[in-house]
C-alpha positions as CSV (number, residue, x, y, z in Angstrom):
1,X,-1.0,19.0,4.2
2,X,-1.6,21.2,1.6
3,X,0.9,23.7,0.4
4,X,0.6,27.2,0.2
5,X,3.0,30.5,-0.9
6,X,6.7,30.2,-1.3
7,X,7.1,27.4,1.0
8,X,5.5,24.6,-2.1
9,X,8.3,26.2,-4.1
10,X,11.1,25.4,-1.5
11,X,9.9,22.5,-0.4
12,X,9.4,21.5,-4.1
13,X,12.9,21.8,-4.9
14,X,14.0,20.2,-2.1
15,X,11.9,17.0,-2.5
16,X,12.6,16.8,-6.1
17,X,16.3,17.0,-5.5
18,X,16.0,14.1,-3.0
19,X,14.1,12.1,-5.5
20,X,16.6,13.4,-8.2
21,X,19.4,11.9,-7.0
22,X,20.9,8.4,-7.7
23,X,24.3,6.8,-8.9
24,X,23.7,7.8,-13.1
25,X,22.8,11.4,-11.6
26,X,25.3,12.9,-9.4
27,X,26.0,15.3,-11.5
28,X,22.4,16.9,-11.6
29,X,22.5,20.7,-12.8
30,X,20.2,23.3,-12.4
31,X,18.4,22.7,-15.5
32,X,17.5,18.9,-14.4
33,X,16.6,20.2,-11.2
34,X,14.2,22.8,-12.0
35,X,12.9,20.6,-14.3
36,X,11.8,18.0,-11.8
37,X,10.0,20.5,-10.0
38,X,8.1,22.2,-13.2
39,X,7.1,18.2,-14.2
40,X,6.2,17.6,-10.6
41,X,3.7,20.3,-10.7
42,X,2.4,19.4,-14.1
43,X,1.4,16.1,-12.9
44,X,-0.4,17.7,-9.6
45,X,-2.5,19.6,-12.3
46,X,-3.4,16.2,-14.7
47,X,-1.2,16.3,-16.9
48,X,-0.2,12.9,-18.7
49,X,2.9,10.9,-19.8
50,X,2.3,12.6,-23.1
51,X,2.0,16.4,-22.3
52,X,4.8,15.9,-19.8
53,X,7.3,14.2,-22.4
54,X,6.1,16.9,-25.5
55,X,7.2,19.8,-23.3
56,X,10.4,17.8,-22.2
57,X,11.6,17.2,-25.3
58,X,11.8,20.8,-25.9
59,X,13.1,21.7,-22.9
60,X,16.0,19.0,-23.9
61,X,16.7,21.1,-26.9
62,X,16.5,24.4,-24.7
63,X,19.2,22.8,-21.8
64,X,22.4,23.3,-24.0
65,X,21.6,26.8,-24.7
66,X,21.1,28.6,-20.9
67,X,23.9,25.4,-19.7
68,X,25.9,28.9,-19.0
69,X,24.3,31.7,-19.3
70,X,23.4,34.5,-16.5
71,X,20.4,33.5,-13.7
72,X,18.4,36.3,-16.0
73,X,15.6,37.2,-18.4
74,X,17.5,38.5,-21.3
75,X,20.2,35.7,-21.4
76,X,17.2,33.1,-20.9
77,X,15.1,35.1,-24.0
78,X,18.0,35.1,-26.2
79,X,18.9,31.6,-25.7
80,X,15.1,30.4,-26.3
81,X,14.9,32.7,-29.8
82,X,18.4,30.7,-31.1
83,X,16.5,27.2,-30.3
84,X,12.9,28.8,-31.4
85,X,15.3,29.3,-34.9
86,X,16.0,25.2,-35.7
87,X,12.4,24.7,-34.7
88,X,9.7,24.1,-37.0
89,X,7.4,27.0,-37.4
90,X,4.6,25.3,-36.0
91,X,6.1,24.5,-33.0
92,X,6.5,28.0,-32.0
93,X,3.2,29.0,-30.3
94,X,4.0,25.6,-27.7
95,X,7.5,26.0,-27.6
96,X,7.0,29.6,-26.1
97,X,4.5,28.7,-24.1
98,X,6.9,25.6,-22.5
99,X,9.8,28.3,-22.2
100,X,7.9,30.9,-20.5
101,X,6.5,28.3,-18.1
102,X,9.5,26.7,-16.9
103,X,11.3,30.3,-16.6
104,X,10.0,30.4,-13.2
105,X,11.1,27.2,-12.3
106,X,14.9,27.8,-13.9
107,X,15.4,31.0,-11.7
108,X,13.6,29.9,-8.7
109,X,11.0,31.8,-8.0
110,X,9.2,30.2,-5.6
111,X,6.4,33.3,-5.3
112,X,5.3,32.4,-9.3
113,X,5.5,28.7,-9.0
114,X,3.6,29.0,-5.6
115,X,0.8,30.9,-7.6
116,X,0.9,28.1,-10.8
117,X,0.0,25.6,-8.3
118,X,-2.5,27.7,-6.5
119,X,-3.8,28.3,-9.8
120,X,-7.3,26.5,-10.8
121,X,-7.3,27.7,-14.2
122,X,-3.9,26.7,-14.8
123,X,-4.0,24.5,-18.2
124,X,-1.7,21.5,-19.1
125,X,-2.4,21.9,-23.1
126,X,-1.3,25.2,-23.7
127,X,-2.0,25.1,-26.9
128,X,-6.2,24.3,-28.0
129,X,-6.3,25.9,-31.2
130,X,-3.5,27.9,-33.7
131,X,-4.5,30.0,-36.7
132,X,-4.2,28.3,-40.7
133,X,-0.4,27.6,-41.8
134,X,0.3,30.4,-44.4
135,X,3.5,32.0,-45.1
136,X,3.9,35.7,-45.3
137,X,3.3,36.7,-48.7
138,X,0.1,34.6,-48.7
139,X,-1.1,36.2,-45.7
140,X,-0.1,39.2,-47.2
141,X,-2.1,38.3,-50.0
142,X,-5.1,37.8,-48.0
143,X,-5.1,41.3,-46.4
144,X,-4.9,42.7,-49.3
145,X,-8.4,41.4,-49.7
146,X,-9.7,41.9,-46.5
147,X,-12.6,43.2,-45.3
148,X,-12.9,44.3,-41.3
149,X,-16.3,44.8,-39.9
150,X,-17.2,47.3,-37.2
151,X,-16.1,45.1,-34.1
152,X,-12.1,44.9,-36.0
153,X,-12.3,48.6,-36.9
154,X,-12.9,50.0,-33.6
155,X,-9.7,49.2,-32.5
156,X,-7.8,49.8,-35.2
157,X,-9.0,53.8,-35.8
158,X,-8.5,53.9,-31.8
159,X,-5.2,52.6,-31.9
160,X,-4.4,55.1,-35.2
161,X,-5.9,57.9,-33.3
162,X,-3.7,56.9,-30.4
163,X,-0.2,56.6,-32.3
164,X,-1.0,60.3,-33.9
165,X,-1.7,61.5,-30.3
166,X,1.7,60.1,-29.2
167,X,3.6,62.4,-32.3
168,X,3.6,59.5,-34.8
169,X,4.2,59.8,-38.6
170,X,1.3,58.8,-40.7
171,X,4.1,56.2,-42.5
172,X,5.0,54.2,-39.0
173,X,0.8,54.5,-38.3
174,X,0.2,52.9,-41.4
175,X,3.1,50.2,-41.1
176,X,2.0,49.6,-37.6
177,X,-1.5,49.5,-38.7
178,X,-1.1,47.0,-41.0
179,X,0.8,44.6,-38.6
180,X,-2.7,44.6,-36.4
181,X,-4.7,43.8,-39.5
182,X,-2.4,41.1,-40.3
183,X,-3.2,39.4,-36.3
184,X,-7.1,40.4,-37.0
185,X,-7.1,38.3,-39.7
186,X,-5.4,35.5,-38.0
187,X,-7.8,36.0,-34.9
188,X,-10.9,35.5,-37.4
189,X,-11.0,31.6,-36.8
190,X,-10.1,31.6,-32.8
191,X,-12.7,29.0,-31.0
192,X,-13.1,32.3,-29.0
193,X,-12.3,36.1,-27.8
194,X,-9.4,35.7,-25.2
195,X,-6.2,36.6,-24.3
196,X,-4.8,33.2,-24.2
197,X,-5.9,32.9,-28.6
198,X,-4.2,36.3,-28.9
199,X,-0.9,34.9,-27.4
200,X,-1.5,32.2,-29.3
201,X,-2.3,33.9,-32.5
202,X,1.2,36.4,-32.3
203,X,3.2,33.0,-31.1
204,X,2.1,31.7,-34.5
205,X,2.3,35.0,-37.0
206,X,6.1,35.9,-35.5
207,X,8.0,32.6,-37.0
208,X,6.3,34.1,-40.2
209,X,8.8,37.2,-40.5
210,X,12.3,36.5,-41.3
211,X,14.1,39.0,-39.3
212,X,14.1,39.3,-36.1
213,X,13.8,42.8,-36.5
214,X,10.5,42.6,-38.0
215,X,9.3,39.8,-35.4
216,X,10.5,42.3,-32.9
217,X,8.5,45.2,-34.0
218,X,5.1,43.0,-34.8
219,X,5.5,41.4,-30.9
220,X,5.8,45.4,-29.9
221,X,3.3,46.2,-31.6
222,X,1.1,43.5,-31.1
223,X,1.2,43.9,-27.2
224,X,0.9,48.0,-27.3
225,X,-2.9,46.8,-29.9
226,X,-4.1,44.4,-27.5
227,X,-5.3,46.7,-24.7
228,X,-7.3,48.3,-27.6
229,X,-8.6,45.5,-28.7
230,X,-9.7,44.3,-25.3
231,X,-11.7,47.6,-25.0
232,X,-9.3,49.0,-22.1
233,X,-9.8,52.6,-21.3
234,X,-6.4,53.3,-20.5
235,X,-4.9,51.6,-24.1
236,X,-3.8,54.6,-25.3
237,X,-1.4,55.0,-22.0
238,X,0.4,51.7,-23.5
239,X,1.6,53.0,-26.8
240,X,5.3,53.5,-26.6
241,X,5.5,51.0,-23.7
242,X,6.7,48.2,-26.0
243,X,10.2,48.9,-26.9
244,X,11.0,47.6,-30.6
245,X,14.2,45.6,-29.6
246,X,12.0,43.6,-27.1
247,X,12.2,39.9,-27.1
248,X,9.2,38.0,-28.3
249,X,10.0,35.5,-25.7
């Protein structure tokens, strides 16, 4: 019987806590639980002992830090950012991508989970491609010397014109403007254009700030430049969306 809206969610749970269960777990939490169901439905999709043990072994790191915190998003966020903190820089862009998957799964929403499993396009490993490990002030380096061609400009003169519509100062345009070029540059060696080696591409240029302040305010920005860069006709409705205190979670 196949399984379709909230019901492979519930049902899910409720299989996975049956199978959960024996004498060395009787005191199973939410955490073990939720990660039964999120393996369960990796394994449904293909995925193999060594995907399914790579995202666990994160999520082992991750289960001391939301052991007690609120069922919510900004407790969950701040608890991934102190683990993201001990992790290895590389790590980051499938580390985020582990934590935002198994979110779902944690506060039991059985409407997203039904529409991962629904989901043909759904992909095991997350992570096909990440930009050249540099730290900052050799990427900084490298803009310096950048050159963007017509396809990179567009968006960056529509964001500009965009931020100076919305009562910017030319000195937060430029700073802001300058965050974008840095992800262009990054972008320049993705296997392709798509949203999933954007994510992928700001995943791996935040670890590269050292406050969190600044990894804030490149993630806001980042997401406010995307619909500009993705041609949308609405982009310029975005800007000021993105608060600057925003989790990068």
């Amino acid at each position: 019987m196949a399984y379709t809206g909230d019901n492979w969610g519930r049902d899910c749970m409720a299989s996975s806590r049956a199978a959960l269960i024996s004498p060395m777990m009787m005191n199973e939490n939410r955490e073990q639980e939720a990660l039964g169901v999120y393996l369960k439905l990796l394994k449904n999709k293909g995925a193999d002992e060594v995907a399914l043990k790579k995202r666990q072994a994160f999520l082992d790191r991750l289960f001391p830090a939301i052991q007690d915190v609120a069922y919510e998003g900004a407790a969950y966020r701040e608890a991934v950012e102190r683990v993201l903190n001990g992790i290895d820089k590389l790590e980051w862009p499938f580390s985020l991508a582990v934590a935002r998957e198994y979110f779902d799964f944690w506060i039991k929403d059985f409407k997203s989970i039904a529409a991962l499993n629904a989901d043909a396009g759904f992909e095991v490993n997350p992570i096909d491609w990440q930009p050249v490990d540099l730290d900052i002030k050799a990427l900084w380096k490298t803009l310096d010397k950048a050159k963007f061609d017509t396809v990179e400009n567009w968006p960056i003169k529509a964001y500009s014109q965009a931020l100076r519509q919305a009562g910017a100062e030319q000195g937060l345009v430029d700073i802001r403007v300058k965050l974008v070029k840095l992800l262009l540059v990054r972008l320049r060696e993705a296997p392709q254009k798509s949203s999933k080696h954007y994510r992928i591409s700001v995943d791996a240029t935040v670890p590269l700030f050292e406050k969190n302040d600044t990894r804030r305010l490149f993630f806001a920005v980042v997401r406010e430049f995307y619909y500009f860069w993705i041609g949308d006709p609405d982009a310029a409705s975005h800007v000021g969306q993105s608060a600057v205190n925003r989790s990068f979670v």
